[in-house]
C-alpha positions in Angstrom: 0.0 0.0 0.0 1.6 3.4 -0.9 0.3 7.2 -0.3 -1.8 7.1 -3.2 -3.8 4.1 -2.1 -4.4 5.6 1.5 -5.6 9.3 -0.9 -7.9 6.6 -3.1 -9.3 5.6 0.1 -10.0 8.4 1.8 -11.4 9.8 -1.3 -13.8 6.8 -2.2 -14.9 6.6 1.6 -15.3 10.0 3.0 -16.1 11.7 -0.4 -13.1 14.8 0.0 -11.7 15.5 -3.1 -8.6 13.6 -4.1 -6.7 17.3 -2.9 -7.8 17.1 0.2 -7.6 13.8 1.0 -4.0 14.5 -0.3 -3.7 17.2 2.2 -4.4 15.2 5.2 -2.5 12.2 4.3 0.8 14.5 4.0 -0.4 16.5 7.4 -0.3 13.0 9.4 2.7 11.6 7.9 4.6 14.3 8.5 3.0 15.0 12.1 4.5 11.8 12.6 7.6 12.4 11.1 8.0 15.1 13.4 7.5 13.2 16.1 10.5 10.8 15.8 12.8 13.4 15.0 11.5 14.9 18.1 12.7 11.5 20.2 8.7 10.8 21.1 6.9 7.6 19.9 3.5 7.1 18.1 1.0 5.0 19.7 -1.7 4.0 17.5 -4.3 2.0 19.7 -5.9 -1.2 17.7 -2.4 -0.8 15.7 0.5 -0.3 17.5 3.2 1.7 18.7 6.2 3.4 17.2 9.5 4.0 19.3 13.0 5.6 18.6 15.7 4.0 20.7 18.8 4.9 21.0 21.5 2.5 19.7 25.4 3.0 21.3 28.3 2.9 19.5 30.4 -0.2 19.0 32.9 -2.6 17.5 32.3 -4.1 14.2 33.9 -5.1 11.4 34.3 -4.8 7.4 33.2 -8.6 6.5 35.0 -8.1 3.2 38.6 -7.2 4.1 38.0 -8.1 7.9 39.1 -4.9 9.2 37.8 -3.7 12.5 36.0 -0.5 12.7 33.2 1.5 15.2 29.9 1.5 14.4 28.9 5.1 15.6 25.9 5.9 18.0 22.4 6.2 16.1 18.7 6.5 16.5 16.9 3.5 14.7 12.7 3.5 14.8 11.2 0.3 16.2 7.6 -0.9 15.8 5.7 -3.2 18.2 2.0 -4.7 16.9 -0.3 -4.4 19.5 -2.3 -7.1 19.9 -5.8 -6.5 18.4 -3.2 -6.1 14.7 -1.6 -9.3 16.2 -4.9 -11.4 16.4 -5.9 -9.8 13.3 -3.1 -10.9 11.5 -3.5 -14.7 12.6 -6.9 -15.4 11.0 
């Protein structure tokens, strides 16, 4: 499912023309967008919740010349379905 889908949807359903519905996809994506940059998770009840974390910096290595190297600190986004979306998912 893309953008476009979720506009087709909300067009079809609601009955906002496809600008609008553009319009408010955009505002929530990048509501949310903000809100990981910001450091704060998205909880989307029925769905489930969105959380940066904060990753430390550590040893790796180049698995084609072997070399070791540091991996440097980072913020990765992690999702966790909550369980309605779970039980959903398994019928």
């Amino acid at each position: 499912m893309t953008k476009a889908d979720l506009v087709e949807i909300i067009f079809e359903k609601v009955g906002l023309s496809k600008k609008e519905a553009q319009d408010i996809v955009e505002i929530i994506f990048n509501t949310i967008k903000q809100s990981f940059v910001e450091g704060e998770s998205v909880k989307i009840p029925g769905f489930g919740t969105f959380n940066v974390r904060k990753k430390a910096a550590r040893r790796g290595r180049n698995p084609q010349t072997g070399e070791e190297l540091v991996i440097s600190p980072r913020r990765v986004l992690t999702f966790k379905a909550s369980n309605q979306l779970k039980e959903a998912i398994e019928r």
